[in-house]
N, C-alpha and C positions, 0 to 999 in steps of 0.2 A: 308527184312533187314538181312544183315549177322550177324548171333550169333555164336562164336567161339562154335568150338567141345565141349569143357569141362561141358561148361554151356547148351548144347541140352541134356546130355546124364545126368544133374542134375534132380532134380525134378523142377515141375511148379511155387514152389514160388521164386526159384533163378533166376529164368527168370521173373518176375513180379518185382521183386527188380529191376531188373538190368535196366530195360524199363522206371521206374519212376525212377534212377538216372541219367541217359544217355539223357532223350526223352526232359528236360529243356532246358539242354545245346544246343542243338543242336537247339535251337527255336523254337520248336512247341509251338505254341498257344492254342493249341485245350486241352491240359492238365491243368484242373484247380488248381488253388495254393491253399491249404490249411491254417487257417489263425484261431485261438481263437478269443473271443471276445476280453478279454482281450487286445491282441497285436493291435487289431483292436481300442479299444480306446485310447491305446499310440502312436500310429504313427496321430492322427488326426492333422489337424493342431491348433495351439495356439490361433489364432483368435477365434475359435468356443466351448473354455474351459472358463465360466464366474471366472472374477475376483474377489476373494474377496475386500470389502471395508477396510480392512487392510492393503492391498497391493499394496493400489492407491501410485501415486507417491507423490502426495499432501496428505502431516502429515493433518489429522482434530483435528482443535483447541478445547484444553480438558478446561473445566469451572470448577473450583474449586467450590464445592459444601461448604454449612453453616458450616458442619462438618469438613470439611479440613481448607477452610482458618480461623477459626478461632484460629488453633492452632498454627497459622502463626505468629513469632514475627520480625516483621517489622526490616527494617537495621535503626539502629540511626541516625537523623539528624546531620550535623555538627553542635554546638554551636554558637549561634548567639544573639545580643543585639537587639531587637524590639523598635522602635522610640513609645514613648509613647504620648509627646507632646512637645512642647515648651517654651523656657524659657524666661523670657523679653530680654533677646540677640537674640531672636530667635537662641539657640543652641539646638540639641537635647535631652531630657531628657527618657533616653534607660533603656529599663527592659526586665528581663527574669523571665519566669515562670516555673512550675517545679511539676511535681504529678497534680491528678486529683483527689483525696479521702483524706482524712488523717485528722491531725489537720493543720489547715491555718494559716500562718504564712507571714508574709510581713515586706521585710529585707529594709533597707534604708541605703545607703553607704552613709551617713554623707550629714547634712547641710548647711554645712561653704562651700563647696566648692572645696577648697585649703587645701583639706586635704587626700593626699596622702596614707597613711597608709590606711585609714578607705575603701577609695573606691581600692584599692587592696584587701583587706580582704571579699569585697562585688564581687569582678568579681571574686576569685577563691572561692568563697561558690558557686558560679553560674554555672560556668564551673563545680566543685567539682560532686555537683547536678546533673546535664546534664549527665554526666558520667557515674553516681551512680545510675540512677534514678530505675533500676531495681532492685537493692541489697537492699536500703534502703527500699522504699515502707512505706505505711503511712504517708506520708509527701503532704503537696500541700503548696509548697513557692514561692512567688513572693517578684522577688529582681528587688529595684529600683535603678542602678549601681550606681547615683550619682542626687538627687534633685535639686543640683546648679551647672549645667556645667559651669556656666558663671564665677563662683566664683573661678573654676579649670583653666580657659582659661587666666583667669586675676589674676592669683595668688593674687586672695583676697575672703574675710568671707563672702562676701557680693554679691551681683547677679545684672545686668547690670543698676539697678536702683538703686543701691547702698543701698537695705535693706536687713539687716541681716533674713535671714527667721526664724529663732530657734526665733523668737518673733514674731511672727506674727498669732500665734495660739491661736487667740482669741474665747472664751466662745459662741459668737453669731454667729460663722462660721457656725453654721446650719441651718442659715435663707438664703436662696436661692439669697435675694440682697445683704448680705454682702459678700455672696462667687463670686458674680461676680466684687465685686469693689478691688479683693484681690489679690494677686501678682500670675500670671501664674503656678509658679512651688506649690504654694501650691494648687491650683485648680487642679494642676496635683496630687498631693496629696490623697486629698480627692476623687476624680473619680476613683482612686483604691481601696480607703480603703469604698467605697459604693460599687463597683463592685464584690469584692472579701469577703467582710467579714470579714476581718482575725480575730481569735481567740487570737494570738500576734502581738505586732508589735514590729521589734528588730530595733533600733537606732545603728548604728555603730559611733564611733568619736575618735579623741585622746585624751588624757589627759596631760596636759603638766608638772604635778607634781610629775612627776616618777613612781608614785603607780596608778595602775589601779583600777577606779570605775565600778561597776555594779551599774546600780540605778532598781528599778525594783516596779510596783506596785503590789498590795496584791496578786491576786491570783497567778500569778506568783514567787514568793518571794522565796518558796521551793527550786524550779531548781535555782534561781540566788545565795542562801544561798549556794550551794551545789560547784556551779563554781568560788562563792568568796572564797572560802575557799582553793579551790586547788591552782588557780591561786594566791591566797595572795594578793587577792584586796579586798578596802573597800566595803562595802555593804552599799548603801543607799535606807531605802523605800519612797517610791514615795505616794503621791505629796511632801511631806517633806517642803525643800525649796526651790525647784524650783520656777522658777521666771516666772510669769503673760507671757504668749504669748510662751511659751517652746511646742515645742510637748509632754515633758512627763507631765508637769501638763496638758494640754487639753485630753490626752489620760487617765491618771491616774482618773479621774473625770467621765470618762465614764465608767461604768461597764459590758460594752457591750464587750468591746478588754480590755486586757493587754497592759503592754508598759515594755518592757526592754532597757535599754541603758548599752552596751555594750562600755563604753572608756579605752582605750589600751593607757599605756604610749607613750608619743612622743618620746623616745629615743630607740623602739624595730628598728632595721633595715630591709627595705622593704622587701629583699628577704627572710626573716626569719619570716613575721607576719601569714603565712599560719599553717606551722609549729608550732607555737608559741601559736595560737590561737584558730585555724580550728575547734580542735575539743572540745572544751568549744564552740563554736559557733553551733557547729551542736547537741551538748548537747542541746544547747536553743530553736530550735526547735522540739525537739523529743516530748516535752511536758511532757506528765505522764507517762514517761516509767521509772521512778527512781527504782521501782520495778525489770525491766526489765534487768537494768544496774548493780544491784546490786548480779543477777542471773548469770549473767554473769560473773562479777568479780571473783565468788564462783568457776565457772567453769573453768576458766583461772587460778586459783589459783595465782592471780594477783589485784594490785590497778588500775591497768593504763588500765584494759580489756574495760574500758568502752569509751564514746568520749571526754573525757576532752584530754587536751594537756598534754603532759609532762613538769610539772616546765624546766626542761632542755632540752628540745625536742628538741632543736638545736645540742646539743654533742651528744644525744640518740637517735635521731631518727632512726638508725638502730636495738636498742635494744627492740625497744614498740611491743608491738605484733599486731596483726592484730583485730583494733576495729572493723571492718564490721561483723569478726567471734564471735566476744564479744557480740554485736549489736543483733545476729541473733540468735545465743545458746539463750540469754537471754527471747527474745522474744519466741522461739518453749517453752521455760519450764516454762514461766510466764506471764501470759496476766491478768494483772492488770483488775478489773471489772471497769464499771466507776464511782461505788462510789468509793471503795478504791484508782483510781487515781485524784478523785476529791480531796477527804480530805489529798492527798499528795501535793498536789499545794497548795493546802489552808488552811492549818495549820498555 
């Protein structure tokens, strides 16, 4: 091979350079390549590098463990009325239920029927509820949106056999043959108030004398004295003189439940009874929290912090402050024992 002059008359490593730069090109085979491990693992091919199982193409489905999903808070169902049973019109007679702990409460949107107000006041506690049901807390209420569809359908007091039910609440209704010889809607009745227990039961109804009644038995009497007062309605205690076959003399006689009856003038206007009403209504449920509301008031440095309505709540309802905030101050700084909320209902 020819080597230029320059490079013979160099020393031996110029010429050993030069033979490993030159001898590739020109195709010799016989010179081998030089090569690290290193480079030697990165030119492998891809097929022969294991994959991890994080880099599959298929996601693997993850399982919430006890500790995760239980801190999971569910998305809210829409609001809905459950067919509870039948009424002698065969019309459905629809309830909502509401909390799973608390004190028990079982709301009745009026038993005449044909009475407007009352089962308005009964679907927006229930919706109200549904809404609420995480804010409020301590509550477990079941509302029966109306006892006598039939008496709504047929604008009349009365249900498709033509018997007013608000008499039909007779003494021996816990003999198992008089309850099957007894009108539908109060058998629907009673299969609630066995199922559930309630510690109240609230009557919703109107009043056609202007001035609104609380009628209310003993234990309850505290809370209903404290709502007649605001609202500037009469206070009646129960059995009184309610008349033979009433829900509140059949309830009032039992000292198992309470019985409130809740009658709102006939002359308040529909879209105004929520407002008007709402919250003296959700007052009646709360049970022994007078304590509570009264903690509250303290803090809001307010009368109205609590759930009663405002006498004016129709012109003020922009002015009342936030009773949920009243509600819940109350409760974190007073938790009433259950004697002292005992001897507050029952004084």
């Amino acid at each position: 091979m020819w080597i230029p002059t320059h490079i013979r008359q160099g020393n031996a490593s110029c010429i050993v350079l030069a033979l490993a730069f030159c001898l590739p090109s020109a195709g010799c085979s016989s010179m081998p390549v030089l090569e690290n491990e290193r480079t030697a693992l990165l030119s492998r091919a891809n097929d022969q590098i294991p994959v991890p199982e994080f880099d599959e193409a298929v996601p693997t489905t993850r399982v919430a463990g006890k500790s995760l999903a239980s801190g999971i808070i569910p998305a809210q169902r829409p609001f809905s009325w459950e067919p509870l049973a039948e009424s002698s019109g065969r019309r459905a007679i629809e309830t909502a239920h509401v909390g799973d702990g608390g004190f028990r409460t079982l709301v009745v949107g009026s038993l005449a029927g044909d009475d407007p107000l009352a089962i308005t006041l009964a679907e927006k506690l229930a919706q109200h509820l549904h809404e609420n049901a995480i804010i409020l807390g301590g509550v477990d209420v079941t509302v029966i949106r109306n006892l006598n569809p039939d008496g709504e359908a047929l604008f009349k007091m009365v249900n498709e056999h033509g018997v007013y039910l608000n008499r039909e609440f007779h003494k021996n209704l816990s003999q198992p043959a008089q309850q099957a010889t007894t009108q539908p809607e109060i058998r629907a009745f009673l299969k609630v108030l066995d199922e559930h227990q309630p510690q109240r039961v609230i009557h919703l109804r109107t009043y056609g004398n202007g001035k609104g009644v609380i009628a209310a038995s003993t234990g309850a009497e505290t809370v209903a004295r404290e709502s007649a007062e605001w609202l500037g309605f009469e206070l009646i205690q129960l059995p009184g003189a309610s008349a033979d076959g009433t829900l509140e003399r059949f309830l009032s006689s039992d000292s198992r439940t309470e019985i409130v009856t809740l009658a709102i003038p006939a002359t308040i206007q529909r879209e105004d009874v929520w407002d008007t009403y709402g919250g003296s209504l959700l007052n009646l449920i709360q049970s022994h929290d007078f304590e509570a509301r009264q903690a509250a008031r303290k803090d809001l440095g307010t009368e109205t912090g609590d759930l009663r309505s405002d006498k004016n709540s129709v012109r003020n309802r922009r002015k009342r402050p936030n009773w949920f905030l009243g509600i819940l101050l109350g409760k974190l700084r007073l938790r009433p024992t259950a004697a002292s909320a005992a001897s507050s209902d029952s004084a």
